[in-house]
C-alpha positions as CSV (number, residue, x, y, z in Angstrom):
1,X,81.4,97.6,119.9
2,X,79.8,94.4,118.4
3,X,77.5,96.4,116.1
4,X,81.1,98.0,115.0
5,X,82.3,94.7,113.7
6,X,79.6,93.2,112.3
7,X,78.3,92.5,108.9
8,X,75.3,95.2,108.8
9,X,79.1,98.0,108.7
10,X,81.2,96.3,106.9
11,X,79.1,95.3,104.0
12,X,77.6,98.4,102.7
13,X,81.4,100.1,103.5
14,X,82.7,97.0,101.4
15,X,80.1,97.9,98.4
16,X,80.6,101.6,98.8
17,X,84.5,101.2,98.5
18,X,84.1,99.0,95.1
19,X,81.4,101.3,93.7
20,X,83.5,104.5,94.5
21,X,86.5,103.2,93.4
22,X,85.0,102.2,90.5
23,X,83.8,106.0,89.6
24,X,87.1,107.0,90.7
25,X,89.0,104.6,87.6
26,X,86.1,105.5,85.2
27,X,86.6,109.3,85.7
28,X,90.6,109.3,85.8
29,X,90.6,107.4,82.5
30,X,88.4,109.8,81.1
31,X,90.5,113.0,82.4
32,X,93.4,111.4,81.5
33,X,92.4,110.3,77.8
34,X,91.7,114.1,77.5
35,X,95.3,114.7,78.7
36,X,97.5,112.1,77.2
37,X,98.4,112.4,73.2
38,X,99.0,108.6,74.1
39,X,95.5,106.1,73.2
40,X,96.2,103.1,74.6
41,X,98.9,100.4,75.3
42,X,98.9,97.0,74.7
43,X,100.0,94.5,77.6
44,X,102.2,91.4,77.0
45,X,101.1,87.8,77.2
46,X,102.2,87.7,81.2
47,X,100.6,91.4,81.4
48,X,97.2,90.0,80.3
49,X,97.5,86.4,82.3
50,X,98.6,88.8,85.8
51,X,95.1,90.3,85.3
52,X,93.0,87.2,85.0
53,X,94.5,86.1,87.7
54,X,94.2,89.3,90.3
55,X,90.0,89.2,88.6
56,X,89.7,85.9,89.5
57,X,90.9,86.2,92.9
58,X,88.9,89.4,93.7
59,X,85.7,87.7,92.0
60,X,86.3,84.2,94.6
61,X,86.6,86.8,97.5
62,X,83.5,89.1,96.9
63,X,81.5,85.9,96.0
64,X,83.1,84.3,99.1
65,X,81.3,87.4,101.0
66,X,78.4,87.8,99.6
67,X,77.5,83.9,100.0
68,X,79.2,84.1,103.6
69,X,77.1,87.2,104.8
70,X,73.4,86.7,102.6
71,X,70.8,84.2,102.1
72,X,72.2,84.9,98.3
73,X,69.0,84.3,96.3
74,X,66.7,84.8,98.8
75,X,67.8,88.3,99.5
76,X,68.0,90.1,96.1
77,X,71.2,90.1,95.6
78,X,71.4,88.9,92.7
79,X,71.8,92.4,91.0
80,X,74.4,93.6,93.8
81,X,76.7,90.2,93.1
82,X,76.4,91.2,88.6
83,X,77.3,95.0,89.4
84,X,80.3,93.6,92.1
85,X,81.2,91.5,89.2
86,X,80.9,94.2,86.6
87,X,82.9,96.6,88.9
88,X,86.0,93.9,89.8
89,X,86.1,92.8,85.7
90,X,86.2,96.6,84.6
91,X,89.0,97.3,87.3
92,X,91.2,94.2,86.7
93,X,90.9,93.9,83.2
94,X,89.6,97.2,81.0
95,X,90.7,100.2,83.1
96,X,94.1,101.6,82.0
97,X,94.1,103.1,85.3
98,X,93.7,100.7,88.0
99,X,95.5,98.3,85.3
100,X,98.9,100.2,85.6
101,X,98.4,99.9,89.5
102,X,98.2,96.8,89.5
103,X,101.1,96.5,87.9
104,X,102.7,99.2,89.7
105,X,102.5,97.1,92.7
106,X,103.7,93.9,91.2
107,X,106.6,95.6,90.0
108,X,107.0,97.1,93.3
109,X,107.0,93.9,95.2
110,X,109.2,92.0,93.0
111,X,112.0,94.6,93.5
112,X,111.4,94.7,97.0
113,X,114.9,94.1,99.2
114,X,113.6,91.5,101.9
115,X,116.8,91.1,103.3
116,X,117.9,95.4,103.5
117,X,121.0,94.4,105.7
118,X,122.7,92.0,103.5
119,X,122.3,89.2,105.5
């Protein structure tokens, strides 16, 4: 059960998750470019400074991780911590895709009733 839960899982899941969602965005950008008549849109001021902030949250936790889990230098990581980086700053800031998601769930959780009984 220990194996399970430790670092030697998690890690490569955690790098297989970012990659593949990464390839995931890339390709429904490019299906939907293909499909939409529409070429781009072009976010607001608190749009833009939502982003930044969602990237530099996700860049503190995966190098959190990676410094947490790995001798970082010493290991070879160095390549896997640029491509992480590369990933989370395409996602968060240049993928109309996962950009709109983002936002999606901001929206979402900003019109969210906390109190559903009125109390």
């Amino acid at each position: 059960m220990s194996y399970f839960l430790s670092d030697q899982i998690w890690f490569p899941a955690f790098e297989l998750f970012l990659t593949g969602i990464t390839l995931f965005a890339f390709l429904k950008v490019k299906m939907f470019r293909e499909q939409s008549p529409i070429s781009g849109v072009s976010r607001g001021g608190t749009s833009r400074e939502l982003f930044l902030r969602v990237t530099s949250a996700v860049m503190t936790f995966i190098t959190t991780v990676i410094f947490s889990i790995t001798t970082f230098p010493e290991d070879g990581l160095v390549l896997l911590y640029i491509l992480n980086l590369i990933c989370v700053l395409y996602l968060c800031l240049m993928n109309g895709w996962s950009t709109n998601k983002i936002i999606g769930f901001v929206i979402k959780f900003e019109n969210h009733n906390f109190n559903p009984h009125g109390q």
